[in-house]
N, C-alpha and C positions, 0 to 999 in steps of 0.2 A: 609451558603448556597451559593451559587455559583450560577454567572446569567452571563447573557449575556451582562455586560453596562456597564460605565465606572466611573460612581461615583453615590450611589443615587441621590444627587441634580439634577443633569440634567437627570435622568433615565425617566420621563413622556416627558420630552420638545424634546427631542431625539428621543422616541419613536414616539411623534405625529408628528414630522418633515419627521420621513420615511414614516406614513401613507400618509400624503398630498403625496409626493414625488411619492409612488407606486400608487396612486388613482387620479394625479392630472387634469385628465380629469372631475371625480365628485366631487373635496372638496378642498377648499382654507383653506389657512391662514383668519381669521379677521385679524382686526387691531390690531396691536403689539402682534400678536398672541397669543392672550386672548383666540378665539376659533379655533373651524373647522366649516366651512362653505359650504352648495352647491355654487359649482364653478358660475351656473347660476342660481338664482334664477326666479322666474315667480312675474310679477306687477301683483297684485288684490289680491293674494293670502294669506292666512292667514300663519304667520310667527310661526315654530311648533320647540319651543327652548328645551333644554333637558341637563342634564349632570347630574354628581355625581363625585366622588373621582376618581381617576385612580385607575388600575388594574380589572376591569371588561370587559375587552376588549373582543369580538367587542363593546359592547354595553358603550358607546353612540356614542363614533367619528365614529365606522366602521356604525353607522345606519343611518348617513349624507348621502342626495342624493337624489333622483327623487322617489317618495312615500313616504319614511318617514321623516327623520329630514331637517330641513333648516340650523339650527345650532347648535353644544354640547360644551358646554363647561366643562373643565376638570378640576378638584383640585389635588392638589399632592397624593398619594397612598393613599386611604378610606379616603380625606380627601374631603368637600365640595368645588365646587367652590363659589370664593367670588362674593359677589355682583354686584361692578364693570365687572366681567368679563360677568354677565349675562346681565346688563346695555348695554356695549357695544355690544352683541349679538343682542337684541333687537332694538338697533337704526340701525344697520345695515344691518339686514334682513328684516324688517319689509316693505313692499312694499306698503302700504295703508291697508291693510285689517284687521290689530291689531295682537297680538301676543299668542300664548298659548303657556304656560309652565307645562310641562310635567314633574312632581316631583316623585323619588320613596320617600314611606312616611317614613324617618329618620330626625331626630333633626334637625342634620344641615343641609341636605337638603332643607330643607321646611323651615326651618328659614332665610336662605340666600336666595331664590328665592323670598321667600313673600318680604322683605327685598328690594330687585330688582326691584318688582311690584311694592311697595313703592314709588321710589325713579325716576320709569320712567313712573310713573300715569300721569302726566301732559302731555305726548306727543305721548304715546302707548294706546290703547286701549288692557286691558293685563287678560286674564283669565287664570284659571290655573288647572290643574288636578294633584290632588294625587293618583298613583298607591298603591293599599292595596291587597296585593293578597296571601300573607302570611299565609299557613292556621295555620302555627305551633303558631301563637302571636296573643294575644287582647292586650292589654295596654303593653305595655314593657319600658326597661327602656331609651333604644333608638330610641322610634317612639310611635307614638301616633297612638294607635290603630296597627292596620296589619303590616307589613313590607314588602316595593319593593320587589318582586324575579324576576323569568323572565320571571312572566305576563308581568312585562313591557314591553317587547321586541312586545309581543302580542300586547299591547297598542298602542305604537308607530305605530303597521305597519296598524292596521285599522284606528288611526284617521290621520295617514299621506295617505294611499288612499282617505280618505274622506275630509282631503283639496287639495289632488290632481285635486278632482272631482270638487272644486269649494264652499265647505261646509263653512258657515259663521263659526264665534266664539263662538255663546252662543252654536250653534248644536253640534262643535268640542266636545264642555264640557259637552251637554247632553250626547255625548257619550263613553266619558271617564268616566260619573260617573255611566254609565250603566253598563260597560264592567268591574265596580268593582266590581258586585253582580254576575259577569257570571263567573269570571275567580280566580283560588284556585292553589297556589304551596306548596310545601313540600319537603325540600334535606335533604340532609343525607351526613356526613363527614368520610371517612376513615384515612386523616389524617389533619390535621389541616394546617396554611396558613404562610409561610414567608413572613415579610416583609422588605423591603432593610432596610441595615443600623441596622437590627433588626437579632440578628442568632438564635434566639428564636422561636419559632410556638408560634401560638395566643393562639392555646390550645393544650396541649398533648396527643396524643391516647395512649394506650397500643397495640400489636401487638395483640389483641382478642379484641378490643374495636371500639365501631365507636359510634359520634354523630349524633342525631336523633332531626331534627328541624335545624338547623343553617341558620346564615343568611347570606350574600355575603359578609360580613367584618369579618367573622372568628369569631361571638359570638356564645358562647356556646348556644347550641339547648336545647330541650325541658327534653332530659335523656339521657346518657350515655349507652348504652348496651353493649350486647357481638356482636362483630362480628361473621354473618352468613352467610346463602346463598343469591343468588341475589332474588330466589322468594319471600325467608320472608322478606329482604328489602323492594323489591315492594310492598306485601301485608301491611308491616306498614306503608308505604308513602301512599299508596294507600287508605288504610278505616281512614287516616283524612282527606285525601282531599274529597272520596266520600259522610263524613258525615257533610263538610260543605257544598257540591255541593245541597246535597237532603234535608239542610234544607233552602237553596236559592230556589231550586225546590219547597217544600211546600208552598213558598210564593210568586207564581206562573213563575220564572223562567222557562222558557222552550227553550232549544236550540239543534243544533247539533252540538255535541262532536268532539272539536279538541284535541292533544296528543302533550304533545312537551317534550320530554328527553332531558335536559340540562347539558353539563358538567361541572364542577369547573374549570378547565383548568390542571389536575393534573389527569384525566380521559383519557382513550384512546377509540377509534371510536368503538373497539371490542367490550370494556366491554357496553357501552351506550347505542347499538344495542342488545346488549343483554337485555339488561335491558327494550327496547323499544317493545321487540316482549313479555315479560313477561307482562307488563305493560297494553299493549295491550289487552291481555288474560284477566287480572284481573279485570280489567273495561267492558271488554264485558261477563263476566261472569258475573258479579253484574249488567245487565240490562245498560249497556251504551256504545255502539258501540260508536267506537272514527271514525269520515267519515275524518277529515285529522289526517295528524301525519309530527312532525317533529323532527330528531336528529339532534343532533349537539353539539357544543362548543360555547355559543350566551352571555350567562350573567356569569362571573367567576368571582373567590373569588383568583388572582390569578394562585396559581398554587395547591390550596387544592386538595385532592383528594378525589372524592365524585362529586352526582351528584343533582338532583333536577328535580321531575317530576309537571307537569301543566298540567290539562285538566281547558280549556274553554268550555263553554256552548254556542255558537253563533247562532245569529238570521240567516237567509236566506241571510238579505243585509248583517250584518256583515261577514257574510261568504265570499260575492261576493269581499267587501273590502280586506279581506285575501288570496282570491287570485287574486288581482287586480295585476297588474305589478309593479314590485320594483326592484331598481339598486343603490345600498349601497354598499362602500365597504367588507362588511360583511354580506349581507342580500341581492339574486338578482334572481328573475325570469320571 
């Protein structure tokens, strides 16, 4: 497989050097450039830390910046960052007001953040949310219970509006563990995901075949099928996520319906948009007008090809928060 860099070893360090470089008005180096950082951060403010493996880019370095993250830290390709690097995140962002970590829910993710909380309890006041937004997983062999998708991304940007706005710690947390019962993803692989150093795909399609369920590191999903049209795509993505949605609904969830079409990075704008006006259709035919919607390229598996749809459920404030103003290198309105 053929990329653009020049050894894997340095393919993440490289990479995060031109991000600073292009965005260096909103995001710094930390210290020994462990992480990426808001350029300026705000005193009083609650420190909103965040990372996982490279290669899901934008998502965490590009979500640094004024609404959502303070700091993300990175691990080599699907691999977790270590402790220390989330250590030194937190002693350096942290302005008085304590720290939340923002975990998608995989092994080592959550192992190494808690890990971090551990290790900087004596000087941080440190809470943590884990994103579960996964409709395709209960217990899996990689994550306990749900698995991150790119509800995260949704996570991130309401409870970084609402330390923008001034919101303590324990509230941050109530809200993230709200926003786990609101918000339901579901992708689908057309072809599986290279990894440097690796010429192998994580899994192999056949040219009539796609995965159904997967997750951002290239595990196999829920079944194999045949490849079809993009409506029966949407429809099968579509009646898991609405049958998790109406049994949060039964248990009195009530919200208005955001839309968000995410690509793998292996996706182009044409087909995602397409996928987004179908998707649209399907949800408001089954009773659930979607009032925002967002496409794009936000949480990737690489360069897989395939996409992953998300409706949230949002309260009125949560709404307000969603479209509160944000300026990320990958995230800005």
């Amino acid at each position: 497989m053929k990329r653009i860099m020049n050894a894997p070893e340095s393919f993440v360090a490289e990479s995060l050097a031109g991000l600073v470089r292009a965005h260096e008005a909103l995001v710094a180096f930390g210290s020994d450039r462990k992480f990426v950082r808001r350029r300026h951060l705000t005193p009083g403010k609650v420190a909103l830390i965040a990372g996982g493996g490279a290669g899901h880019e934008p998502m965490h370095s590009g979500f640094v910046g004024r609404g959502m993250l303070d700091a993300a830290c990175t691990g080599h390709v699907f691999t977790s960052p270590t402790p220390d690097q989330i250590v030194a995140a937190m002693d350096e962002t942290d302005t008085g007001a304590g720290c939340l970590l923002i975990v998608k829910n995989f092994d080592g993710d959550v192992m190494n953040f808690e890990m971090a909380a551990e290790m900087a309890s004596g000087r941080h006041a440190i809470e943590m949310v884990v994103v579960e937004d996964d409709a395709a997983t209960g217990a899996g062999v990689r994550s306990r219970g749900r698995r991150g998708m790119a509800g995260t991304m949704i996570v991130e940007k309401l409870i970084g509006a609402a330390a923008e706005r001034g919101a303590g710690l324990a509230d941050l947390r109530a809200l993230g563990e709200n926003l786990n019962r609101r918000i339901r993803s579901m992708g689908v692989a057309l072809r599986g995901v290279t990894v440097p150093n690796n010429p192998r795909e994580t899994f192999s399609l056949g040219p009539d075949e796609m995965e159904i369920g997967i997750g951002i590191h290239g595990e196999p999903g829920l079944q194999r099928a045949r490849f079809t049209s993009a409506d029966e795509i949407v429809r099968v993505l579509g009646e898991r996520i609405l049958a998790e949605i109406r049994a949060e609904m039964a248990l009195g969830v009530r919200g208005r319906p955001l839309l968000l079409v995410n690509g793998f990075g292996g996706t182009p704008p044409i087909e995602l948009y397409l996928a987004q006006g179908i998707a649209h259709r399907f949800f408001e035919e089954n009773g659930i007008m979607p009032e925002r919607s967002l496409t794009g390229t936000f949480v990737t598996s690489l360069d897989m090809a395939g996409m992953s749809i998300t409706l949230a459920l949002l309260d009125d404030a949560q709404v307000e928060l969603w479209t509160a103003p944000v300026e990320t290198p990958g995230l800005r309105w």
